[in-house]
C-alpha positions in Angstrom: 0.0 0.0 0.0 2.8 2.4 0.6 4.8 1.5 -2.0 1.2 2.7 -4.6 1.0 5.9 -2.7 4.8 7.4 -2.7 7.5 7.3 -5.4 10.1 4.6 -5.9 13.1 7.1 -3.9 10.4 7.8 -1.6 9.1 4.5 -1.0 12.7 2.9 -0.8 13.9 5.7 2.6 10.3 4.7 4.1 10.9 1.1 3.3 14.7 1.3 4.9 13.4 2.5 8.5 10.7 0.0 8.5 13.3 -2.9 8.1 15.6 -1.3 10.5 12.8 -1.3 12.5 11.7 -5.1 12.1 14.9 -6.5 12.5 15.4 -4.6 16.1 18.5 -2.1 14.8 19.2 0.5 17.3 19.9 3.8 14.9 22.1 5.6 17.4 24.0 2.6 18.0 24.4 1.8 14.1 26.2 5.3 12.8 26.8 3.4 9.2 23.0 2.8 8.8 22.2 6.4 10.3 24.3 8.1 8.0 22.7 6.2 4.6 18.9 6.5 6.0 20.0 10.6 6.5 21.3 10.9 3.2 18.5 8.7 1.6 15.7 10.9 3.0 17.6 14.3 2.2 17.9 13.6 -1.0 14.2 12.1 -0.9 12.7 15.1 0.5 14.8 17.7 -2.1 12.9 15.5 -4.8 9.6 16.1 -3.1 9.8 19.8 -2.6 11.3 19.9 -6.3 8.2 18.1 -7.6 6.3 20.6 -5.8 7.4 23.3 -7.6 9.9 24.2 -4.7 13.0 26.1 -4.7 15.6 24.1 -2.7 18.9 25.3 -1.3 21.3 22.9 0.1 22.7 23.7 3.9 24.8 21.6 6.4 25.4 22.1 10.1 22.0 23.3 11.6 20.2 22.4 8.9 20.1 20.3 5.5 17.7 22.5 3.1 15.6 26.0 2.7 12.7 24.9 0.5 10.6 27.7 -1.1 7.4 27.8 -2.6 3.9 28.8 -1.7 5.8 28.9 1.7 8.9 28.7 3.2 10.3 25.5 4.8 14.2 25.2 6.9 14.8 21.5 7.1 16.7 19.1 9.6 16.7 15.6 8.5 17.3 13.6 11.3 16.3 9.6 11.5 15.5 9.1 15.2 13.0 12.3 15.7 13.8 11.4 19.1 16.9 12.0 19.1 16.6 15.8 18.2 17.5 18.2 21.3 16.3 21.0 22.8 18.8 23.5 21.2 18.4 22.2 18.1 14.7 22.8 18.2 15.5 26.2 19.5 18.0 27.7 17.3 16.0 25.7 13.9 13.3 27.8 15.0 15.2 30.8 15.4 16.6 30.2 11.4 13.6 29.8 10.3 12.1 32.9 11.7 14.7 34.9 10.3 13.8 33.7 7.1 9.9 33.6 7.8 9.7 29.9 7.1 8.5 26.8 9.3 10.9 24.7 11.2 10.2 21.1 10.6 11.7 18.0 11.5 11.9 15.0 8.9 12.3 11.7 10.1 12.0 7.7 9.8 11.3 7.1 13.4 11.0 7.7 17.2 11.5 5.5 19.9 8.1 3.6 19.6 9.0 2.7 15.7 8.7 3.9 12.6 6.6 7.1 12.4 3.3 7.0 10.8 1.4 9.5 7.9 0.8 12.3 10.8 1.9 15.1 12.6 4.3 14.6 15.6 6.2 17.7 17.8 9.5 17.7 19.1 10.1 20.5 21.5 7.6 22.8 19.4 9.0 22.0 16.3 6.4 20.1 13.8 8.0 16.5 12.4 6.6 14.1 9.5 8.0 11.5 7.6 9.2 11.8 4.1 5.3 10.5 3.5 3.8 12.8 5.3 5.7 15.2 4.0 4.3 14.5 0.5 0.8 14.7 2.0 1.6 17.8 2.9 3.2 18.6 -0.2 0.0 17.1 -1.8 -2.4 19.8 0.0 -3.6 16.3 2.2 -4.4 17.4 6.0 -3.0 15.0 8.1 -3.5 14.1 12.0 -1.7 15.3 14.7 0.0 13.5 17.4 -0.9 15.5 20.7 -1.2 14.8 24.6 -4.2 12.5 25.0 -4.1 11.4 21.0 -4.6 12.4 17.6 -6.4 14.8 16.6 -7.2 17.1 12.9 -7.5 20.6 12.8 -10.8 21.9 11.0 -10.5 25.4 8.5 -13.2 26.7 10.5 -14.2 29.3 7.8 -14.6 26.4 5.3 -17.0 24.6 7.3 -19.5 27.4 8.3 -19.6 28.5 5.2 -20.7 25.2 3.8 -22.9 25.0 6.9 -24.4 28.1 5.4 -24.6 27.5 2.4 -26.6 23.8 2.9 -29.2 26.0 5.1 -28.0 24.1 8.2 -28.2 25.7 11.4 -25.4 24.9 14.3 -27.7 22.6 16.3 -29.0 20.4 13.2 -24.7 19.7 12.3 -24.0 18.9 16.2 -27.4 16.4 16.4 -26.0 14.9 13.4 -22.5 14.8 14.8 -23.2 13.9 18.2 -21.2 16.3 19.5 -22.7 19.6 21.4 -23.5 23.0 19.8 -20.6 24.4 21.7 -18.1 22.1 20.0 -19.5 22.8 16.8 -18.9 26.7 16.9 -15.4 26.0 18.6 -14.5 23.6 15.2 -15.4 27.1 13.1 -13.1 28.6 14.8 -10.7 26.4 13.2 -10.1 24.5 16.8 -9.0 20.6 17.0 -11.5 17.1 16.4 -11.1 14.0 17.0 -10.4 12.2 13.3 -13.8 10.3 13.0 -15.7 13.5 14.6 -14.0 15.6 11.4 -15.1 12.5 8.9 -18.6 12.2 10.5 -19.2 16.2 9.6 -17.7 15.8 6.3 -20.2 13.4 6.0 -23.1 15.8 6.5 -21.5 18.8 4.5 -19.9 17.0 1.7 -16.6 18.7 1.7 -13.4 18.2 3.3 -13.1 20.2 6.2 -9.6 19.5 7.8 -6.7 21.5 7.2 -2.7 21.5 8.3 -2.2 23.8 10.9 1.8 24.2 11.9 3.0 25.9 15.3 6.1 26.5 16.2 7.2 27.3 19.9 10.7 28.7 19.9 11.2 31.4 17.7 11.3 34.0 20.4 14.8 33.0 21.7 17.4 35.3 20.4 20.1 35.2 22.6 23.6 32.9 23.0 26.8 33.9 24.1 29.0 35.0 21.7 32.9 35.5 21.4 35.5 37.0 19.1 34.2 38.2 16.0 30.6 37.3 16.1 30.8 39.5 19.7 32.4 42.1 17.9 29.8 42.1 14.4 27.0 41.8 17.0 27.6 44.3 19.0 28.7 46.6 16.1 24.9 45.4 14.0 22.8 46.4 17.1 24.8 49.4 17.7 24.1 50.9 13.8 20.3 50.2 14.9 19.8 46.0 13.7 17.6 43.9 15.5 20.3 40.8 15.7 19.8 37.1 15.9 22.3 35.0 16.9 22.1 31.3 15.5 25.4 28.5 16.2 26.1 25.6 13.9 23.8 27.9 11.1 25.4 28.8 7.9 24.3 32.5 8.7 25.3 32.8 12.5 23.9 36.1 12.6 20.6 37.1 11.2 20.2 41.1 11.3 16.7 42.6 11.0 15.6 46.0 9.7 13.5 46.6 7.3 14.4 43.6 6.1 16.5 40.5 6.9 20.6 40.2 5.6 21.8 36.4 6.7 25.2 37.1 8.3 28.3 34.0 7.7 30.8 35.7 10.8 33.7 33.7 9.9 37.0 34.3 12.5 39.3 31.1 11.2 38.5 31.4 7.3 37.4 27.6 7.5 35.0 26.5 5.1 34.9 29.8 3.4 34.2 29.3 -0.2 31.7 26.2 0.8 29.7 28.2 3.7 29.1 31.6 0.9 28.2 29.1 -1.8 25.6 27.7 0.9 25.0 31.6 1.9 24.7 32.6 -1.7 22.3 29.5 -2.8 20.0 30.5 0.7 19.8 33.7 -0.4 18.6 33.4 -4.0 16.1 31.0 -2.7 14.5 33.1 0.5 15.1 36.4 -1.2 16.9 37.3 1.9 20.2 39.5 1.4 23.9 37.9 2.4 27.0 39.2 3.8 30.4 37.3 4.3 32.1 39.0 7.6 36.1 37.9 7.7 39.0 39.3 9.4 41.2 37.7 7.0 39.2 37.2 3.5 40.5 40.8 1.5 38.2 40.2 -1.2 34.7 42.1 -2.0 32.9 38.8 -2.8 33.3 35.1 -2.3 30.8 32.6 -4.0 28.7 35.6 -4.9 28.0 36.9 -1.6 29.3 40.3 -0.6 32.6 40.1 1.9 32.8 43.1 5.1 35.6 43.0 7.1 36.0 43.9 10.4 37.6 46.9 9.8 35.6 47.9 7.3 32.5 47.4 9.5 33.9 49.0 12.4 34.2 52.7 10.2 30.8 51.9 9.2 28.5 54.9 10.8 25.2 54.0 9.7 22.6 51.6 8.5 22.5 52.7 4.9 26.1 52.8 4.7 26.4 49.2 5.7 23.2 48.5 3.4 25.0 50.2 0.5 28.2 47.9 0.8 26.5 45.0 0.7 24.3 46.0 -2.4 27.8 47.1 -3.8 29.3 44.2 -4.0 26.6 41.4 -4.3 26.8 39.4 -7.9 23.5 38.8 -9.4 
């Protein structure tokens, strides 16, 4: 049954975590089998988004992939959702609300086996499987694993409209539904149902009624202890009147609000250089968002595309649109 629902790539990740799972593999204790079911379902979910008329930009560290499209998706692959931390949820989030995107998980399984075509949450942060993912994709609503079960959430407008429209008042669709009035008007507001309470209303209005409804918990934290250079580029960013993010183990490491967003690579050692402003550069064409390089030893104006600042330079920097104009300067379209 999976295999007629999901693609061959698809179906072959899925189909890897449910032998893992049948022949009692522990993932974290099996780093060879880890590493192939990551790589399968990254390269899985790229073909999804990419079928879905998604824009995908390749990432490591933090994350594996910006996806844009009629949203805006930062991914982490990981194969035990389980074994995703706190910080990671934290600072994922925090990415993807400088880029106003979702954070999302994907996965092949959590402690209690392989995950199923719905909705789970680790530490605020929404996870699916590469499935679910594509019933996402798909415009499919799919349940949600919450404290005391699974539930759907109902596009509330949707269904008093058809209400409406069917001449139906509240109490003949909660008679029907065996549910109370007070339940009914609460669904309308686009609240949570039990799955076989959102199929028995379908029922009665003919429609599909549930929707996908993301949350995400830990945008709001903006603050880690910085050193060195990132100190100094912070500091400097919120002095010149930047609203600052600060995001370890993310490509950008510093994400600088204004009017709008510039994704910040704060680079100290030079390592990775040319591979982090390809990474910066591809980001930034896909999200729209603007890029900077900030080196104390890189002497050139670009790298990969992306404009390069160095610490001098953005210490005799006196203003926001000074800073602005550099960057605008020396970014390659």
């Amino acid at each position: 049954m999976l295999a007629g629902l999901i693609r061959p790539s698809l179906y072959q990740a899925e189909l890897q975590a449910h032998v893992i799972n049948d022949i009692g593999y522990n993932l974290k204790n099996t780093p060879f089998h880890c590493k192939c079911m990551k790589q399968n379902i990254i390269d899985s979910a790229e073909e999804e988004f990419e079928s879905a008329d998604y824009r995908v930009a390749a990432s490591k560290g933090l994350f594996d992939m910006v996806a844009a499209g009629r949203n805006s998706v930062v991914v982490k692959v990981i194969s035990n959702i389980d074994s995703a931390t706190r910080s990671e949820a934290i600072r994922l989030s925090a990415a993807a609300s400088s880029l106003d995107a979702m954070p999302i998980f994907i996965g092949a399984k959590t402690r209690k086996g392989v995950i199923e075509d719905s909705v789970y949450h680790r530490f605020g942060v929404p996870a699916v499987s590469l499935a679910g993912l594509q019933e996402i994709l798909c415009n499919r609503a799919l349940n949600y694993v919450e404290k005391g079960g699974r539930v759907v959430y109902v596009d509330g407008g949707k269904m008093r409209r058809r209400r409406e429209f069917l001449g139906l008042s509240l109490g003949n669709v909660s008679r029907s539904v065996g549910v109370s009035r007070k339940s009914i008007t609460e669904y309308e507001k686009g609240g949570r149902a039990r799955p076989e309470i959102a199929e028995r209303i379908e029922n009665i209005l003919g429609i599909p009624v549930t929707t996908n409804k993301f949350r995400s918990e830990n945008s709001d934290d903006k603050h880690e202890r910085l050193y060195g250079l990132e100190a100094f580029v912070d500091r400097k960013l919120k002095k010149l009147g930047f609203d600052t993010t600060s995001i370890s183990g993310s490509v950008f490491n510093i994400a600088a609000r204004h009017d709008d967003v510039i994704l910040a690579n704060v680079s100290e050692s030079g390592r990775n250089f040319r591979r982090n402003a390809v990474m910066l550069h591809d980001i930034s064409e896909v999200t729209g968002k603007r890029a900077v390089l900030v080196s104390n030893r890189f002497s050139k104006n670009s790298s990969g595309g992306v404009p390069v600042v160095t610490r001098e330079e953005l210490n005799a920097v006196d203003g926001i649109e000074d800073f602005e104009e550099i960057v605008e300067e020396r970014t390659e379209f």
